[in-house]
SEDREN-343816 format. One record per residue (C-alpha): z, x, y. Coordinates in steps of 0.1 Angstrom, whole numbers, plus 5000, padded with zeros to 4 digits. Layout:
SEDREN-343816
up | east | north
Z | X | Y
...
end
This chain:
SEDREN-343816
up | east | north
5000 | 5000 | 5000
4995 | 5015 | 5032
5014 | 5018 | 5063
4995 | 4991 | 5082
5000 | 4972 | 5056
5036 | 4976 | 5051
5044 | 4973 | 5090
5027 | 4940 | 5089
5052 | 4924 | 5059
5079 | 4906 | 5075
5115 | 4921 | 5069
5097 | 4952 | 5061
5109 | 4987 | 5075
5088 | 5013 | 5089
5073 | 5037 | 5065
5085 | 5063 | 5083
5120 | 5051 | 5088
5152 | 5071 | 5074
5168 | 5061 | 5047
5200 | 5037 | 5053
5233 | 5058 | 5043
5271 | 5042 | 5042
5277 | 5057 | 5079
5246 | 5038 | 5091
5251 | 5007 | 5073
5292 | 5005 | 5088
5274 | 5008 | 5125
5244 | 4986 | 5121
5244 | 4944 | 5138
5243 | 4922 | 5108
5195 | 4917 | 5105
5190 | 4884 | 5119
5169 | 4861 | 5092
5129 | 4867 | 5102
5114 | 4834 | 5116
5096 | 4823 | 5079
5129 | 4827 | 5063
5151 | 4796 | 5068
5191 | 4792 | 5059
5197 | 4768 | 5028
5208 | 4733 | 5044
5246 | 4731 | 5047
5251 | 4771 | 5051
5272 | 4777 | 5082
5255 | 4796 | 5107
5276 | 4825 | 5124
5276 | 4831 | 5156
5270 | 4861 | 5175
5304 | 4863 | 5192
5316 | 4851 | 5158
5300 | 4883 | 5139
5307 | 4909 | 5164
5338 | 4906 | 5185
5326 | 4931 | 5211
5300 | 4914 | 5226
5264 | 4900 | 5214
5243 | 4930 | 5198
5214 | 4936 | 5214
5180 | 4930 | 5202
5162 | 4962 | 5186
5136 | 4973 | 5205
5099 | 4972 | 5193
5089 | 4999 | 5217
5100 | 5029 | 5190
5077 | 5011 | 5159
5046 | 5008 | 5191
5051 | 5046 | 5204
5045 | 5056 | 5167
5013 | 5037 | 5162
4997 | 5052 | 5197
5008 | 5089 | 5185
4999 | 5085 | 5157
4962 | 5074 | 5170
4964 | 5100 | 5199
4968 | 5120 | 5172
4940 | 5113 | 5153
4918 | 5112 | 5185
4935 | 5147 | 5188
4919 | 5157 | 5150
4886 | 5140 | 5160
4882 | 5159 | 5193
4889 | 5194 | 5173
4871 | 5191 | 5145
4835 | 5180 | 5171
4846 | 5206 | 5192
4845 | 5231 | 5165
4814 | 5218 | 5150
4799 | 5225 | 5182
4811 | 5261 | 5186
4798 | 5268 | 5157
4767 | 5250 | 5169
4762 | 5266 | 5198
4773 | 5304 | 5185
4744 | 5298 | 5149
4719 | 5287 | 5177
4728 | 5318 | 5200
4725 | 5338 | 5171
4692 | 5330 | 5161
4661 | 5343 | 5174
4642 | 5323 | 5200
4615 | 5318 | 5175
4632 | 5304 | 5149
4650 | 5276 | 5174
4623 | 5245 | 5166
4613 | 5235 | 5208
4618 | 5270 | 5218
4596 | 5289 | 5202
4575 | 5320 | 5224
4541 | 5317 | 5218
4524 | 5347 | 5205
4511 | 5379 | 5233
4486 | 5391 | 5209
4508 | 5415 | 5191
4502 | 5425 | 5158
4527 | 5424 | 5127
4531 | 5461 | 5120
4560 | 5473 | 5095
4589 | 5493 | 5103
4580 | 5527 | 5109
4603 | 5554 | 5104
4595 | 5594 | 5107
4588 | 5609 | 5073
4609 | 5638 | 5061
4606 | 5677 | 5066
4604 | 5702 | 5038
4641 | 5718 | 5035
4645 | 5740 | 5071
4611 | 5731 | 5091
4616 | 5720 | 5127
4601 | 5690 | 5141
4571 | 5700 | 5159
4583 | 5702 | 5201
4620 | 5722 | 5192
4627 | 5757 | 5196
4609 | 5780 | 5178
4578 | 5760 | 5170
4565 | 5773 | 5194
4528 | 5767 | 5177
4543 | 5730 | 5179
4531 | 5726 | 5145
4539 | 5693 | 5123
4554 | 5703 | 5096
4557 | 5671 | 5079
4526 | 5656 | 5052
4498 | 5646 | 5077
4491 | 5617 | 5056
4527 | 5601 | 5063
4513 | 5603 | 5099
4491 | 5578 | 5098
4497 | 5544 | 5112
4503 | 5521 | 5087
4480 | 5487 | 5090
4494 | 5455 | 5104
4502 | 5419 | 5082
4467 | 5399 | 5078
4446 | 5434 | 5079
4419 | 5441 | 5052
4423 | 5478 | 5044
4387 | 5500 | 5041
4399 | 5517 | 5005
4378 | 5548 | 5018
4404 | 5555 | 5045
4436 | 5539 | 5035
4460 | 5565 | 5053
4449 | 5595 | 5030
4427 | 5628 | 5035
4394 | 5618 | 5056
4362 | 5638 | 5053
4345 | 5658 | 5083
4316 | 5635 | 5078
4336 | 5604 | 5086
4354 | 5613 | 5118
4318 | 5632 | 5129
4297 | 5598 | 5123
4321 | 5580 | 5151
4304 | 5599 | 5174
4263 | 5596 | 5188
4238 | 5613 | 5156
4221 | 5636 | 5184
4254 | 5652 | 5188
4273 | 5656 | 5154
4251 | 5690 | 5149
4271 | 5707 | 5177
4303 | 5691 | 5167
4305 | 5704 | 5131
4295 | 5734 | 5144
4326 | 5734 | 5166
4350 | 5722 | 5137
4338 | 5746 | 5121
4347 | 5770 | 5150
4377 | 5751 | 5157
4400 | 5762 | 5127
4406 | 5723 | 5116
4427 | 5721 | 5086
4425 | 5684 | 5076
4416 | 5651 | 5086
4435 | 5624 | 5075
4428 | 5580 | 5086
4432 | 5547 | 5081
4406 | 5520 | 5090
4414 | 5482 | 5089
4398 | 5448 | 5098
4418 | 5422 | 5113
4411 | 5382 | 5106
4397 | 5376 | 5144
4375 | 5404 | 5134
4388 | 5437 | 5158
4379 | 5465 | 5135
4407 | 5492 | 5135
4406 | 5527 | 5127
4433 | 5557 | 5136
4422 | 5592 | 5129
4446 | 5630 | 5127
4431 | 5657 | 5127
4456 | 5689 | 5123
4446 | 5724 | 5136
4462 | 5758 | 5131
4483 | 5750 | 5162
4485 | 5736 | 5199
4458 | 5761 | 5211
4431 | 5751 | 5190
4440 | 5716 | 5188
4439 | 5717 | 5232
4407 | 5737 | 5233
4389 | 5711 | 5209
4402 | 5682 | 5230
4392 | 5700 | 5263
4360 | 5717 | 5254
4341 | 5699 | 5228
4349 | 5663 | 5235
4357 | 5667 | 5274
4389 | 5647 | 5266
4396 | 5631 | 5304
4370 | 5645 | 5318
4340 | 5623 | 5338
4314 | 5634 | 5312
4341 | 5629 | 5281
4316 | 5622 | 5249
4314 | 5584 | 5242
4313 | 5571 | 5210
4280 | 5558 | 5192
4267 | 5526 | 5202
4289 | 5530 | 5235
4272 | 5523 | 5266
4287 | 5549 | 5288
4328 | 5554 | 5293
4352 | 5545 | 5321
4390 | 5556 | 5321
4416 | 5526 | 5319
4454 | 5523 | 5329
4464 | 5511 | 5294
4481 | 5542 | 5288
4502 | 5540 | 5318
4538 | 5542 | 5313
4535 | 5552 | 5278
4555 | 5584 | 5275
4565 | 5606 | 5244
4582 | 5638 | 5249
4555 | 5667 | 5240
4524 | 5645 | 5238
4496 | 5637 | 5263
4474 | 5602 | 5260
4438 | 5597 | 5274
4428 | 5559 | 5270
4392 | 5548 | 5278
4366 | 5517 | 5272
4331 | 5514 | 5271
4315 | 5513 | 5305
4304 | 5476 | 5309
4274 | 5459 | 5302
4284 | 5465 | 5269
4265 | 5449 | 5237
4278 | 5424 | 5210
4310 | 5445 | 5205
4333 | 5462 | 5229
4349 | 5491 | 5221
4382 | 5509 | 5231
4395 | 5540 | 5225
4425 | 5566 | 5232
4433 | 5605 | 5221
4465 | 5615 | 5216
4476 | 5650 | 5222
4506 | 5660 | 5199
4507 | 5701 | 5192
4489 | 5711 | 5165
4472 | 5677 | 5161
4448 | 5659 | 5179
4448 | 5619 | 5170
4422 | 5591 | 5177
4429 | 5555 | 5182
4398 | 5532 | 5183
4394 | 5492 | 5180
4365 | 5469 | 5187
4358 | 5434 | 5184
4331 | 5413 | 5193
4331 | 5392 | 5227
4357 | 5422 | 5238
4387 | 5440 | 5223
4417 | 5427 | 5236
4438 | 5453 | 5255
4474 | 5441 | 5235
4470 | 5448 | 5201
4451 | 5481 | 5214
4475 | 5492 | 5236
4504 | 5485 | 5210
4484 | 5509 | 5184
4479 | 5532 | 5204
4521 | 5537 | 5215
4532 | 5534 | 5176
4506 | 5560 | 5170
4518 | 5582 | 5193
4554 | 5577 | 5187
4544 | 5587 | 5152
4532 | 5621 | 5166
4562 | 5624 | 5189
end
């Protein structure tokens, strides 16, 4: 039975009441009969003077058995109050937690930026300094050239002839216009290259991706093949084939890695189907390029964002 139910019987005492002991009973008025419960005809009624000489007893208050029933709902408003309030704490603190992607209504929509994994540096053979510390001074990377490479973003379909491992000569020369490759593999030749590693990728919008190391026998050669066979930020540097003409951009602007220097440039508009872009990356003993095109244009995010992790690669 519950305690509604039992303060709503007549003659009934609270449930919470204490229970009656001698001392309580020898100092309690005589209970007065409840109005549905009637004295058997010819019983004497006694009076109140009659039943307590000191003076009529007075009437128990009903205000104790009402104070208990609003604390007792103030406190369970109380309880209510807590346990929303906590719910929405913890609300608010999952929601704050949670990237602004993954809260439906507030998602960012996407800048253009590709999906590329985690990189981390690969490691050194056991006492080989990274290649801009004291005594390197040849600022040579010591680390495999293949680990290097850029790995290819989420959606990209991988050319399984340059999938991040060694590249030939061939393959980095035909980038460049037919009427020129004789001079240039006669300058790699000169040039003391020691390998050629790349990756090349297709994303699904169609940009066409490919990220090329080539490793000298240290900074000088690497610098004086940069500087004097492809006139690396220079007016007249060489353009790539099927390029109509080059122009420098500010892509590269603000993109800083201690001991490396990046030349960004595009194809000189009116270009054809396909625009191309492309950067070099000075770092020591290696000499990287970074080139993307796509037809209609190649958009300047996802190329400027290959270009930094490549270089922060090389760093």
């Amino acid at each position: 039975m519950s305690e509604t139910e039992q303060q709503s019987l007549p003659g009934s005492a609270p449930a919470d009441a204490e229970p009656a002991t001698p001392a309580t009973w020898a100092n309690a008025a005589p209970a007065t009969a409840e109005p549905d419960v009637l004295p058997q005809p010819g019983t004497p009624v006694a009076s109140a003077e009659q039943t307590n000489p000191v003076g009529p007893a007075p009437a128990a208050p009903a205000a104790p058995v009402r104070s208990r029933r609003v604390l007792g709902a103030v406190a369970r408003w109380t309880a209510a109050v807590l346990v929303c309030g906590g719910l929405g704490a913890g609300t608010a603190a999952g929601i704050t937690a949670m990237e602004r992607t993954d809260v439906p209504g507030l998602a960012t929509a996407s800048d253009g930026r590709w999906d590329y994994p985690k990189l981390r540096l690969p490691a050194l053979p056991e006492g080989s300094p990274r290649p801009f510390t004291p005594g390197n001074e040849g600022e040579i990377h010591h680390a495999d050239l293949r680990a290097l490479v850029l790995p290819a973003p989420a959606g990209a379909t991988v050319d399984p002839k340059a999938d991040g491992g060694w590249v030939g000569v061939e393959r980095f020369l035909s980038l460049y216009p037919k009427e020129r490759r004789g001079l240039l593999r006669e300058a790699v030749a000169d040039s003391a290259l020691r390998h050629v590693a790349g990756r090349a990728w297709t994303m699904p919008d169609g940009t066409k991706s490919a990220v090329y190391l080539l490793r000298f026998k240290s900074v000088g050669f690497s610098e004086s093949f940069k500087d004097d066979v492809l006139n690396v930020g220079a007016a007249d540097t060489l353009p790539l084939d099927g390029t109509n003409g080059v122009e420098s951009d500010s892509l590269g602007t603000g993109v800083r890695v201690d001991g490396t220097a990046l030349y960004t440039v595009a194809e000189l508009a009116p270009y054809g189907p396909e625009q191309t872009r492309w950067a070099y990356i000075q770092a020591g003993d290696t000499l990287a390029l970074v080139v993307q095109s796509r037809k209609g244009g190649a958009a300047e995010v996802p190329f400027r964002q290959t270009f930094t992790l490549q270089n922060q690669l090389l760093g």
